[in-house]
Steps between C-alpha positions, in 0.01 A plus 500: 500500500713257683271513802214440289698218352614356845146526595365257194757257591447475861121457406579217214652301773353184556571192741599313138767746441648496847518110459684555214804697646519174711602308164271199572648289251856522593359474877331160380867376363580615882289352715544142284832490550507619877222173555746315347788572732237501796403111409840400419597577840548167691277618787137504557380856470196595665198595235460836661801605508579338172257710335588834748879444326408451143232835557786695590752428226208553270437830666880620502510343141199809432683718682765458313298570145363810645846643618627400122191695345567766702877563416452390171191676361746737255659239338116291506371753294713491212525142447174323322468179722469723812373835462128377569596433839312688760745763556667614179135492395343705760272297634707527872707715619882470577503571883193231527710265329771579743335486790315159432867353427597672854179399689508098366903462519495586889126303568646178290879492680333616883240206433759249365760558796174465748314240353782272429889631532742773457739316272182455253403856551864631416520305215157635339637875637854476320315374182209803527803707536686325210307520280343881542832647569784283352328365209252811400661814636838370406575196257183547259636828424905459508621142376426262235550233755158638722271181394834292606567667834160617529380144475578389901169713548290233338678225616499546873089412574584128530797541698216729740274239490718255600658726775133544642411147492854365702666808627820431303569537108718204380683402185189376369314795591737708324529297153146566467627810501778455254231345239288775458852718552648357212168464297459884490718622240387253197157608598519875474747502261301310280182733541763804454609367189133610306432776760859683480354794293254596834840474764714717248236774512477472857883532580496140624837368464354134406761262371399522111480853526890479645653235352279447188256198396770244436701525796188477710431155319818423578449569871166369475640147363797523802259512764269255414795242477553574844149542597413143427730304705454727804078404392591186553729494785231430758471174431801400607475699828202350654252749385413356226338154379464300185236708354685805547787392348302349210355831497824748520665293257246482196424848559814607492591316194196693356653834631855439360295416192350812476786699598700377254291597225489824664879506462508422114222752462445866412297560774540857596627642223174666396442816624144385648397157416157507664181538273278748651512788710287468747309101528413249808761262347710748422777368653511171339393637179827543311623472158716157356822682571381513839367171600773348623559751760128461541490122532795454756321830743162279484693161578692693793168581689382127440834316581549687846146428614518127431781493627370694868170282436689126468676581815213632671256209422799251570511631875138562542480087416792434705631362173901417642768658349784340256772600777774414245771703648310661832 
């Protein structure tokens, strides 16, 4: 029977589901901020390689998602927002998912120290290595603080892209880094708020399953008081011009905004806000208990890519920065 089984799955297979273990959308999120760090660079990159760097951090970024599927199909399964992924669900099988994470984390660090250099290709090897081992073998499982600590995974790709556009990774590189660093907690603690129910059945020691609804608010409301200035901190470094600043500072009016109502709200406290079961906008689709928790994860995704996108069309114009303090 499980042969037969193994058998259907291996034939279900597609290229579609493959693509999937890659996580394209969080690989998207990736490669945008990695081309941001890459521009911001002051150096003049070379389109080829340019576009050899930014293909391997979006590779290791895949390899990365497949590793995570991999280790983490047991806990995938029993939590609603992931257990249609391809390997909880069948569709591939564990030691394919492995070995594609294997296969595209040595192709995308051997091509990156190659193509362009070795401090570049260590960086995108620690974070593979972060993030599969420290973050999903490890944190995910153990601490409440794993989206805190975890977090450096998904804010390293600028600091990469920056390394393989000059060689070096300087301050500026690395508050790129300390944005999205500091921007991770609010954001998954907001979306763990309404989806707490799926990481208690899983064994996922998420913050509201650990410290309950209201101190995550609480936490949530801390760290986007010191998100913001940090947001906003470029401009007064020299990475940063008057649109950017316009930019970080509005938006991050909007985000205290939000997370304050968060903070006076009941957000959480439901055993599972969201509507339906299973739905395309399932995610979003919450109760009004919810929506605040909702409304400040949504914002989160747009405020970090304006804020990547200002800077990035400010270089690519050669717009000059404020240089306030640089």
């Amino acid at each position: 029977m499980a042969m037969a089984t193994t058998e259907t799955s291996r034939d279900a297979a597609r290229w579609q589901d493959f693509l999937q273990l890659l996580k394209p959308r969080v690989m998207s999120l990736v490669v945008f901020t990695a081309l941001t760090g890459l521009v911001c660079a002051p150096v003049a990159v070379n389109p080829i390689l340019g576009a050899v760097a930014i293909l391997c951090i979006a590779v290791g970024a895949g390899a990365s998602g497949a590793l995570n599927m991999w280790y983490d199909a047991d806990i995938d399964a029993k939590m609603r927002r992931t257990r249609g992924r391809p390997v909880p669900s069948g569709k591939v099988q564990g030691a394919d998912a492995l070995t594609l994470g294997v296969v595209l984390s040595l192709f995308s660090v051997m091509l990156m120290g190659m193509a362009l250099n070795w401090l570049a290709a260590g960086l995108l090897a620690f974070t593979i290595l972060f993030y599969a081992v420290v973050y999903t073998m490890w944190l995910k499982r153990w601490t409440a603080q794993n989206i805190v600590i975890g977090g450096l995974a998904g804010a390293l790709p600028p600091v990469i892209g920056w390394a393989a556009a000059s060689g070096d990774a300087p301050l500026n590189a690395w508050l790129l880094c300390a944005i999205i660093f500091m921007w991770t907690p609010p954001h998954f603690w907001a979306l763990s708020l309404y989806t707490s129910e799926d990481y208690a059945k899983a064994g996922v020691p998420m913050m509201p399953v650990v410290k309950g609804a209201s101190s995550t608010r609480t936490q949530i409301l801390v760290y986007s008081l010191l998100l913001v200035p940090v947001c906003i901190a470029p401009s007064f470094t020299g990475l940063g011009g008057p649109a950017y600043l316009s930019v970080s500072a509005l938006g991050g009016l909007v985000f205290l905004l939000l997370a304050w109502r968060l903070f006076r709200s009941r957000a959480g406290d439901a055993a599972d806000p969201r509507r339906t079961a299973q739905s395309p906008g399932g995610l979003y689709d919450v109760r009004a208990g919810a929506r605040d928790a909702r409304n400040l994860f949504a914002f989160s995704i747009l405020y970090l890519a304006l804020l990547f996108a200002t800077l990035l069309a400010e270089h690519l114009m050669g717009v000059a920065p404020l240089e306030l303090f640089a």
